[in-house]
C-alpha positions in Angstrom: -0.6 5.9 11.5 -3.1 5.3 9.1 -3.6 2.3 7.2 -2.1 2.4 3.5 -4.4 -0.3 2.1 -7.7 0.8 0.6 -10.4 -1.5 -0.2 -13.6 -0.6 -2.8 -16.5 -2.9 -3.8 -17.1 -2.1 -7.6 -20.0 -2.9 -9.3 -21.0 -6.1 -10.3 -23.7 -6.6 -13.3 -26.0 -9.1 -13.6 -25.4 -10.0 -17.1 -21.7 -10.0 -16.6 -20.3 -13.2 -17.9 -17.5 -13.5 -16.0 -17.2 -14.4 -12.0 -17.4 -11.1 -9.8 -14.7 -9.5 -7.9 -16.7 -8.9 -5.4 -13.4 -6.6 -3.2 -11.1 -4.9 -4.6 -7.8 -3.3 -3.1 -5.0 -0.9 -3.4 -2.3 0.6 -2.0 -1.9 4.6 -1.1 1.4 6.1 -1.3 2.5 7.1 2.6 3.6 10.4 1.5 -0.4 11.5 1.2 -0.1 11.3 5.2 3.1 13.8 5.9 2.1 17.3 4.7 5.6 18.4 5.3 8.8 16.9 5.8 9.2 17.1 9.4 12.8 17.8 11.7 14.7 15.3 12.9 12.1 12.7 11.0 14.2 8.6 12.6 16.5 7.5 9.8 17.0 3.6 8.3 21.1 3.1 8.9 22.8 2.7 5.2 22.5 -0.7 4.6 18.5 -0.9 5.9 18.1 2.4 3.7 19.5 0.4 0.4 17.5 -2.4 1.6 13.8 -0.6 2.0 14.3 1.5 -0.8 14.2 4.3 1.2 16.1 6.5 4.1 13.0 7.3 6.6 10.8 4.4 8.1 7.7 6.6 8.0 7.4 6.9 4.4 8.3 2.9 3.8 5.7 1.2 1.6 6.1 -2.2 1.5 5.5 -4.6 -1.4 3.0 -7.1 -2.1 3.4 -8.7 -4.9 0.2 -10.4 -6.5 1.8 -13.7 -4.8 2.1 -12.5 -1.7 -1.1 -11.2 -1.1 -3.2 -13.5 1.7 -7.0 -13.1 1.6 -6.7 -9.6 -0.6 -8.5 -10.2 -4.2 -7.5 -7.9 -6.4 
């Protein structure tokens, strides 16, 4: 599987007056990785589907928060 987290290093000016963000990252939607909706795709029970937010594990995306991001500027 293919990692949903994208990183980019934007450019930084050298009259900037403000501190660089030297990294920057984001998230890609899983969807961009299945170019069809296979058969017999594994299915989250009920409660697990309510929980995720969605009913197949392969397009489950989850959530970072600005909080809960370790180590990732951005």
């Amino acid at each position: 599987m293919y990692s949903q987290t994208r990183v980019y290093f934007p450019y930084v000016s050298p009259f900037d007056p403000c501190p660089p963000i030297r990294v920057k990252t984001f998230q890609v939607n899983p969807q961009l990785f299945i170019g069809f909706q296979p058969e017999n795709l594994p299915q989250f029970s009920p409660m697990e589907a309510l929980r995720h937010g969605v009913l197949w594990p392969a397009l489950y995306s989850p959530y970072a928060g600005r909080g809960d991001q370790e180590g990732l500027e951005g």
